[in-house]
Structure formats: structure tokens, C-alpha cells
C-alpha positions in Angstrom: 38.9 -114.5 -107.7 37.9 -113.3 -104.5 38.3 -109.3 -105.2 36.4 -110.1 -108.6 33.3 -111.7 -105.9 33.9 -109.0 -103.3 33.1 -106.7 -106.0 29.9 -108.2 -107.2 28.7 -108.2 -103.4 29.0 -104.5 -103.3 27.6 -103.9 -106.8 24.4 -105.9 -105.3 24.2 -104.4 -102.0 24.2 -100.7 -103.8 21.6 -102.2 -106.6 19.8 -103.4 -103.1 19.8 -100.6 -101.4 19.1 -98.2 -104.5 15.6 -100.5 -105.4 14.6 -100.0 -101.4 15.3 -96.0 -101.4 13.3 -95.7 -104.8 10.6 -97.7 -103.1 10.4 -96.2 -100.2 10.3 -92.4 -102.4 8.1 -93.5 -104.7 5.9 -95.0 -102.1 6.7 -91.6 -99.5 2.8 -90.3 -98.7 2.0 -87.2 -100.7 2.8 -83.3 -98.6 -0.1 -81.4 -99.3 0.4 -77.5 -98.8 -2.2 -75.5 -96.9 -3.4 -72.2 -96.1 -3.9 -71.5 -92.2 -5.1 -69.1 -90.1 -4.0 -68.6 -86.5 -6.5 -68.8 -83.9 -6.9 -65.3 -82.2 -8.7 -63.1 -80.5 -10.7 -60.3 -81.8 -14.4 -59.3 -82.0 -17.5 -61.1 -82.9 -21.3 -60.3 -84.5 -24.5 -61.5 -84.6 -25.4 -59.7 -87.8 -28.7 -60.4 -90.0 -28.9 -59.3 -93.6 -31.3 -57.7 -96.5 -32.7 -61.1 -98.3 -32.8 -58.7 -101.3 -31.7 -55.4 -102.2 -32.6 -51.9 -100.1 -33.1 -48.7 -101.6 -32.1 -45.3 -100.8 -35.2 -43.5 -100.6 -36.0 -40.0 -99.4 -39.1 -39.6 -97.3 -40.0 -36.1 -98.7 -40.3 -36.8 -102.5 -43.2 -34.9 -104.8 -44.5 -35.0 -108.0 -45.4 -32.2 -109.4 -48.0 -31.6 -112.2 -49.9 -28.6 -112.8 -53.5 -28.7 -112.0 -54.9 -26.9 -115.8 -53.9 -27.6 -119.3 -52.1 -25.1 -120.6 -48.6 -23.8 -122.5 -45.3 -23.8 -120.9 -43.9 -20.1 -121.3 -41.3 -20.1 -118.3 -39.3 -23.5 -117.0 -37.0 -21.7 -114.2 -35.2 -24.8 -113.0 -33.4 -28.0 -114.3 -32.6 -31.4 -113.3 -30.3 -31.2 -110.2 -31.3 -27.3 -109.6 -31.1 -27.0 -105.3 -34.6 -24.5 -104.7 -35.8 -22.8 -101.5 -39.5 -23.2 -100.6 -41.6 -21.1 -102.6 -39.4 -20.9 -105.7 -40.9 -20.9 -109.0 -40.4 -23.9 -110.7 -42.5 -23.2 -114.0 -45.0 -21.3 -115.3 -47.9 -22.0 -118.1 -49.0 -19.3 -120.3 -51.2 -16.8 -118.2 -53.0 -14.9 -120.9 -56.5 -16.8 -121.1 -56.3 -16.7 -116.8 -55.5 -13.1 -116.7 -58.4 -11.8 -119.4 -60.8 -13.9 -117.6 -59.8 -12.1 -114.1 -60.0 -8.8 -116.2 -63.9 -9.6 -117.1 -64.7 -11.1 -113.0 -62.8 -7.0 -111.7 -65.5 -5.1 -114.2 -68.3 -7.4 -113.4 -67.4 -6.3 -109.5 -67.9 -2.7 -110.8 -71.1 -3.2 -112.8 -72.6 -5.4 -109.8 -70.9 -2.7 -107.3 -73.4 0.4 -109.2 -76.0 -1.6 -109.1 -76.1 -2.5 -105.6 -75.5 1.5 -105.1 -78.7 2.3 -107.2 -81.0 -0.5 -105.8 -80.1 0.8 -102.1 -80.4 4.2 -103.0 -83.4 3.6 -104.1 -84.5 1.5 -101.1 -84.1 4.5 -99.0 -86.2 6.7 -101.2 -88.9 3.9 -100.8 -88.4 4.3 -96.8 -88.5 7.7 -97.0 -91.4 7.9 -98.6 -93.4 4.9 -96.8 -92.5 7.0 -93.7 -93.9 10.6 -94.8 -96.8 8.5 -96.1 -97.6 6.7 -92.4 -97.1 10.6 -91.2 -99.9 11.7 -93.8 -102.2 8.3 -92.7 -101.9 9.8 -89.1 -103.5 13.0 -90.0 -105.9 11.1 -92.1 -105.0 13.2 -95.0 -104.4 10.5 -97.2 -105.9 6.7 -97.3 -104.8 3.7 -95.6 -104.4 1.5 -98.9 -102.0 4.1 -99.9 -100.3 3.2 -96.9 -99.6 -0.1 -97.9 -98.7 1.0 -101.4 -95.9 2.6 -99.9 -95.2 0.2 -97.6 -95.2 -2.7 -100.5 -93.0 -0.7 -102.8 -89.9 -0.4 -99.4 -90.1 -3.5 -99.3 -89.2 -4.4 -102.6 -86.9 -1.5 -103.1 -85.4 -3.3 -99.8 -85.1 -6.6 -101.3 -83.9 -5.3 -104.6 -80.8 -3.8 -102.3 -79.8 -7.2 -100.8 -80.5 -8.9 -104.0 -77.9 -6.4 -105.6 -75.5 -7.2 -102.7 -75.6 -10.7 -103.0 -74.5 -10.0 -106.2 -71.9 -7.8 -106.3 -71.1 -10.8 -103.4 -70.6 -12.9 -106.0 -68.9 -11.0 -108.2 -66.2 -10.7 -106.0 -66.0 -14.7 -105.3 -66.1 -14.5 -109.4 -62.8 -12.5 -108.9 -61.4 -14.6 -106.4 -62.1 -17.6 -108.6 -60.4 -16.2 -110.8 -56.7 -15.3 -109.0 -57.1 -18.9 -107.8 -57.2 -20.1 -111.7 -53.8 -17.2 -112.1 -52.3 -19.5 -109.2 -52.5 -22.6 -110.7 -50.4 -21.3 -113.8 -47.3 -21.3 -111.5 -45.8 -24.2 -110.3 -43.4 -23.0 -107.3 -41.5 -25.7 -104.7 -43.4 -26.7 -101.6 -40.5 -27.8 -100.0 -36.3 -27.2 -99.6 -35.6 -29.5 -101.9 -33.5 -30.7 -105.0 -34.9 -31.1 -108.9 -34.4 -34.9 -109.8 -36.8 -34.7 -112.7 -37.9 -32.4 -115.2 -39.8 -33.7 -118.1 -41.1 -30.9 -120.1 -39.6 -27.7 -121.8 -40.9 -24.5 -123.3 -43.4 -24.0 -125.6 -44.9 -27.2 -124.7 -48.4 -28.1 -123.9 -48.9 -29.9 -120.5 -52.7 -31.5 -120.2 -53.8 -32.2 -116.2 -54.5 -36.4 -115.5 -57.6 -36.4 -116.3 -59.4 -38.9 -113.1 -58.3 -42.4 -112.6 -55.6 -42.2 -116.2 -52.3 -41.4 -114.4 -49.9 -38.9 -116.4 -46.2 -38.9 -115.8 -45.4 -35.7 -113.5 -43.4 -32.5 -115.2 -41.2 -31.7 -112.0 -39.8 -34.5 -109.2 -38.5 -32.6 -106.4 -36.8 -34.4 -103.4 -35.7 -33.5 -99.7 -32.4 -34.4 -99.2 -32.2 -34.3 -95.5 -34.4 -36.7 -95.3 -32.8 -39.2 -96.9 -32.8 -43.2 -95.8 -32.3 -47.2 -96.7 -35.2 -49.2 -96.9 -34.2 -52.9 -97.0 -36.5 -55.6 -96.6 -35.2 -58.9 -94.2 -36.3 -62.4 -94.2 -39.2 -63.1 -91.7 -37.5 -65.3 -89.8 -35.2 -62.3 -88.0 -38.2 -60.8 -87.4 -38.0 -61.2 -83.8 -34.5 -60.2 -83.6 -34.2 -56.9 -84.8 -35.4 -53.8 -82.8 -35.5 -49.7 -83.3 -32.2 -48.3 -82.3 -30.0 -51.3 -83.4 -26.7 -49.9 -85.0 -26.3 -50.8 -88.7 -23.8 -51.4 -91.3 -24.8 -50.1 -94.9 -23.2 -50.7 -98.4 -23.7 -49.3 -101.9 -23.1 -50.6 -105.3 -22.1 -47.3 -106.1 -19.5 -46.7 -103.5 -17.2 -50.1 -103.6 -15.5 -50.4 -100.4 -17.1 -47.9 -98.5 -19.5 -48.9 -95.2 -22.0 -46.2 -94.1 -22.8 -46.6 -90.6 -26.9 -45.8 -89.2 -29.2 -46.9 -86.7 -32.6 -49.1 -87.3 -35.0 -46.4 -86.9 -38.1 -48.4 -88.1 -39.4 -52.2 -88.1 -42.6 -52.8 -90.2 -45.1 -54.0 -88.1 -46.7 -57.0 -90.8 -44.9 -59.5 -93.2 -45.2 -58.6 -96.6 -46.6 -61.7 -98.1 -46.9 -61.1 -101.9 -44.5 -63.9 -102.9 -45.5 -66.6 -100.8 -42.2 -68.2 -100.7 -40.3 -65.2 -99.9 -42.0 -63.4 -96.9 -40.0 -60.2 -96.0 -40.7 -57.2 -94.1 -39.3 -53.2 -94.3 -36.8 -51.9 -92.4 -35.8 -48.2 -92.2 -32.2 -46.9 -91.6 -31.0 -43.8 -90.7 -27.4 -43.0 -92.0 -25.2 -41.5 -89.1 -23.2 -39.2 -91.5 -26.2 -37.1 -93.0 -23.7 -34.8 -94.8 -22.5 -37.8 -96.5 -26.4 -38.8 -96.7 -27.3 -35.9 -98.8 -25.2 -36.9 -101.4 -26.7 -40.3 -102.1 -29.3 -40.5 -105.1 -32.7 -41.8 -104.5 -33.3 -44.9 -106.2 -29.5 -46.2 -105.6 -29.3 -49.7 -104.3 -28.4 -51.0 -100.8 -27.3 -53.7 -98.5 -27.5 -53.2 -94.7 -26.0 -55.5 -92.1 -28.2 -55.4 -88.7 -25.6 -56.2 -85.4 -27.5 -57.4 -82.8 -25.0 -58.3 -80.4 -21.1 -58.2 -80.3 -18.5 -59.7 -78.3 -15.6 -57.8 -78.0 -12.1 -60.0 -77.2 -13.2 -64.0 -78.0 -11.4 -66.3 -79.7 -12.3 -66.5 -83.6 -11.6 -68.1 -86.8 -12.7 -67.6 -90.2 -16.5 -68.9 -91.0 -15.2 -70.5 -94.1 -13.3 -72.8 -91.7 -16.2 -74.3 -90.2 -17.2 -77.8 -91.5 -20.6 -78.8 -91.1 -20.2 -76.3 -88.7 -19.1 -78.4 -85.7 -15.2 -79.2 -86.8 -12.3 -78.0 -88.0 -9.0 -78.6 -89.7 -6.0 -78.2 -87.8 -2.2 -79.0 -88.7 -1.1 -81.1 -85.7 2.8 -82.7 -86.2 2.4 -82.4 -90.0 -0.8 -84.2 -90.4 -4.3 -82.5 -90.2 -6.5 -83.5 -87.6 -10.4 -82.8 -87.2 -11.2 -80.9 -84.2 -14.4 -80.8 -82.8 -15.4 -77.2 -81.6 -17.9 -75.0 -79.7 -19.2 -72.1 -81.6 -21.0 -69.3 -80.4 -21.7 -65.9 -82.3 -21.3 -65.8 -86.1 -21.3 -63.5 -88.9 -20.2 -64.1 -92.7 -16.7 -63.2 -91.9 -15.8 -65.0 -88.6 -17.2 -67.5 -86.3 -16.4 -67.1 -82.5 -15.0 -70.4 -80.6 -16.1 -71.0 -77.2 -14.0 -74.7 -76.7 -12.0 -76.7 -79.3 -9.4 -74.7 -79.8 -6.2 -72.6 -78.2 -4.7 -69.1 -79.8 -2.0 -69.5 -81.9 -3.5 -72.6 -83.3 -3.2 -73.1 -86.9 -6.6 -73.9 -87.8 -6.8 -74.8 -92.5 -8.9 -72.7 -94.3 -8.0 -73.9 -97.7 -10.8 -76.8 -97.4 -11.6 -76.0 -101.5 -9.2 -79.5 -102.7 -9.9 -82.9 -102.3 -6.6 -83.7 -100.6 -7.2 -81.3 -98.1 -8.6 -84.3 -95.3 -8.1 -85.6 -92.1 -5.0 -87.4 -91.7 -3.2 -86.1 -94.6 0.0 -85.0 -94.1 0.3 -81.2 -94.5 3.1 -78.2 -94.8 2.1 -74.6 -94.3 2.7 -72.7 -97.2 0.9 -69.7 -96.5 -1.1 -68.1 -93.3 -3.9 -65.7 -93.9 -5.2 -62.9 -90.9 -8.9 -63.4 -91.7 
């Protein structure tokens, strides 16, 4: 009897003890993982950004159209052709150009006899008005011959610089004329490369007539002289200065950061969207070799540093909340911990008092569990 009650006093104090340790599990408060970073030291920038997207731009750029109608007959270059200055670019049938300078070179010879025959004559006339005033001295002839004489010089005279004035224009005629030969021939006014051709051979290209713009035929470009236009909100206006060293990325390179300098600051707000007030900035890419290769027209982001600090203690700006507190796993638990910030860009947030190196500060703040005074394991640790 009593080993049959001994035995129900242990089955109890197990049944007991097994309903209190299934409590106490089931009741156990909840472990929720994190992902830390470890306060350290490292640099810090002030940075400001393009509010919308910059431009690579090259600041010698031409269109080219000619300045006559007429029929393509030569197109020398392509799109992407590299030219020297002075290299023909295309050419528009010459024939019309080249009879009409034809005509202007024999109207220079007809106008070039004539003023020979008028002058010659004019000196006949002055002969003769002379040997005439000789015969009037020895009053062996009248004084109203005299004049006769005199008269007719003077017209002969006037007929010689009429014909000179003449055979003056005449040649202007045929200078006229090599000017219209010119225009025929488009050639490069600059070192440059083609970026667009939009006509071919046999084609007949018709001058903008005034105030009705007409697509160009040739776009030539510089490119050493290319640069990134970006525009910036207005508020940084009064941050950002010539000379400031800059960070520039391109759609079309992923992953790669062109380094410049600020070279120009627009001197007004652009203020054609009312609620978006920006103004230009012009950057000049260190690397110009590199610069050459980029296409006009690409698009840009730029990163202005105005200051850096080299060897501060940082965390990630994603750690910040509300920007004055952070996260840290203290004894297992995470514990808010006011903090003093000082510079900041998008990537890390520099700590002036809060916090000690090596702390693990929680930058997985994306889950509802992840509060103050939650109990916490590290599962992972990330460097930035």
C-alpha cells in the first residue's frame, strides 16, 4: 500500500513538474534574429545630389545644313566618322554654280575691253583738247572749238571710269559667284566626330527657309570637350562652389564612378516648374580619355562632396531612427540609444556621441518585432 502511494506521488510530481516546464516554454519571450553592424571608424561626406537626371553634353556641338538648295552628289563621311578641320563632309551638285561663274569670268572680259576702249579713247580726247588749246593760243582756231574739245575729254573721261566701275563689278559678279561654288561643299569647322548624318546621295536638300526650322543633314561634335550637366535642388544652392571634387555615375556604365571637378554653378534658379526650382551645374570628368568615349545625350548622376572627415566613427544611414536613435543589442535585448550625428551621406551617417567602436548597432529595422526591449540574437553582421 505504501510503494503503490509512493508511486502515485512521483507520477504527480513529474506530471507537476512537466505542466510548469511546458508553461514556462510555451510562455519563453520570443528570440528575434538581427542583422548588426559594428560601429567603426572610417570616412564621412557631406554630399548633395542631381534632383533629376544630368546629361553628358559636349560644349562644341554643330549642326550643319547647307546654305542653298540643291542635289547631293558626294556624302564623304558617316555616322561615327572622326574628321580633321577642314574635311569635306558633303558636297551638292555644282553644275548650275560652276556655269554661272563661267558667264560672271566672260562678262570680266567683255567689261575688261570695254574699259580698254573707253580709256583709250579718253586719251585721244586729251590729246586732242590739248593740240586744240595749243591752236587757241595762236588764235588759229576759235575759242568755242576750244570748249568742244574740251567737252568731248571730258566725257571720253567719264566714259573710262564708267567702264571701270564696271568691269569693277564684273569682277565682284565673279566673286559672287565662287562664294555660291563654296556653299556647295559642306567641310568640318572643327576636330570633331559625325554623330548624325541624315541625308544620302542623290537626294535634294532645301535651305530653312526663315523662322520654319529644318532638321540639319550633318551633327558633328567635339569630343574633348565633353561634360555633365546636372541640375540640383535650390536649396544647396549655397553650398556648392567651382572646384568642388565630384562623383559621377552613368546608366550606361553600372558600377563604375567617374570622378570631376564642379567647374560651373549657374548664376539664377531655373523656375519653369514652380514646384521644382533647380539650377545647372557643369562637371568636368578627371579622366578625359575615358571622357571621349561617352555619347552625348547619355544620362547622368553626380554626387557633389563638400566636406569629408577622414577617421570618425560611423554607422550605416539606414540605422538612424528619426534620425536621433539607434538600435543596439545590449545583453540580448535591444536597447534605444540616443546619438549625436554629424556629417551624412546616403550611405553612412558619422557619430559624434552615443556610441563606442565595436558596438553592435541593428540595421535590420524593416520587421515589426525588431523594437526596443525585445530580446535579440545576432545572426548576421554586415560591413556597411
Amino acid at each position: 500500500m505504501r510503494s503503490r502511494w509512493l508511486r502515485r506521488s512521483i507520477f504527480l510530481l513529474a506530471l507537476l513538474a512537466a505542466i510548469v516546464a511546458g508553461r514556462a516554454y510555451l510562455l519563453r519571450p520570443a528570440i528575434v534574429p538581427v542583422t548588426v553592424y559594428r560601429v567603426a571608424r572610417g570616412p564621412v561626406e557631406e554630399t548633395v545630389t542631381n534632383s533629376k537626371a544630368g546629361t553628358v553634353r559636349s560644349r562644341r556641338r554643330a549642326t550643319l545644313s547647307p546654305e542653298i538648295g540643291g542635289r547631293v552628289v558626294d556624302l564623304a563621311v558617316r555616322e561615327g566618322a572622326r574628321v580633321r578641320r577642314g574635311d569635306l563632309l558633303m558636297r551638292l551638285s555644282p553644275a548650275e554654280f560652276d556655269a554661272n561663274a563661267t558667264l560672271q569670268s566672260r562678262a570680266v572680259e567683255v567689261a575688261r575691253a570695254a574699259e580698254r576702249e573707253m580709256c583709250e579713247t579718253a586719251q585721244l580726247a586729251a590729246r586732242e583738247a590739248e593740240r586744240v588749246e595749243q591752236l587757241v593760243a595762236s588764235e588759229l582756231v576759235s575759242r568755242q572749238r576750244l570748249d568742244q574739245a574740251v567737252s568731248a575729254r571730258d566725257a571720253a573721261v567719264a566714259g573710262c571710269e564708267a567702264a571701270r566701275a564696271r568691269a569693277r563689278q564684273a569682277d565682284a559678279a565673279v566673286h559672287l559667284a565662287s562664294v555660291q561654288q563654296a556653299k556647295t561643299v559642306i567641310r568640318a569647322p572643327f576636330d570633331g566626330v559625325v554623330a548624325e548624318v541624315s541625308a544620302e546621295v542623290g537626294e535634294w536638300i532645301t535651305p530653312a527657309p526663315p523662322g520654319v526650322p529644318i532638321p540639319p543633314v550633318i551633327e558633328l561634335i567635339d569630343p574633348d570637350q565633353i561634360y555633365v550637366s546636372a541640375p540640383l535642388d535650390e536649396v544647396d544652392s549655397g553650398k556648392v562652389r567651382t572646384g568642388l571634387p565630384v562623383r559621377v555615375t552613368l546608366d550606361a556604365r553600372p558600377g563604375a564612378s567617374l570622378s570631376g571637378r564642379l567647374v560651373r554653378v549657374a548664376p539664377y534658379v531655373q523656375d519653369a516648374q514652380e514646384q521644382n526650382r533647380t539650377f545647372e551645374v557643369e562637371i568636368d570628368l578627371d579622366d578625359r580619355a575615358t571622357a571621349r568615349t561617352l555619347l552625348p545625350g547619355t544620362s547622368a548622376d553626380v554626387e557633389v562632396i563638400l566636406q569629408v572627415r577622414a577617421d570618425v566613427l560611423r554607422v550605416p544611414a539606414y540605422a538612424l531612427m528619426q534620425d536621433t536613435r539607434v538600435l543596439v543589442v545590449r545583453d540580448g535585448r535591444l536597447v534605444a540609444t540616443a546619438v549625436t550625428t554629424g556629417l551624412r551621406n546616403w550611405d553612412f551617417v558619422e557619430i559624434a556621441l552615443g556610441l563606442a567602436p565595436g558596438d553592435p548597432v541593428v540595421v535590420s529595422l524593416d520587421r515589426p518585432e525588431v523594437v526596443a526591449g525585445a530580446h535579440a540574437r545576432i545572426e548576421s553582421e554586415t560591413t556597411k
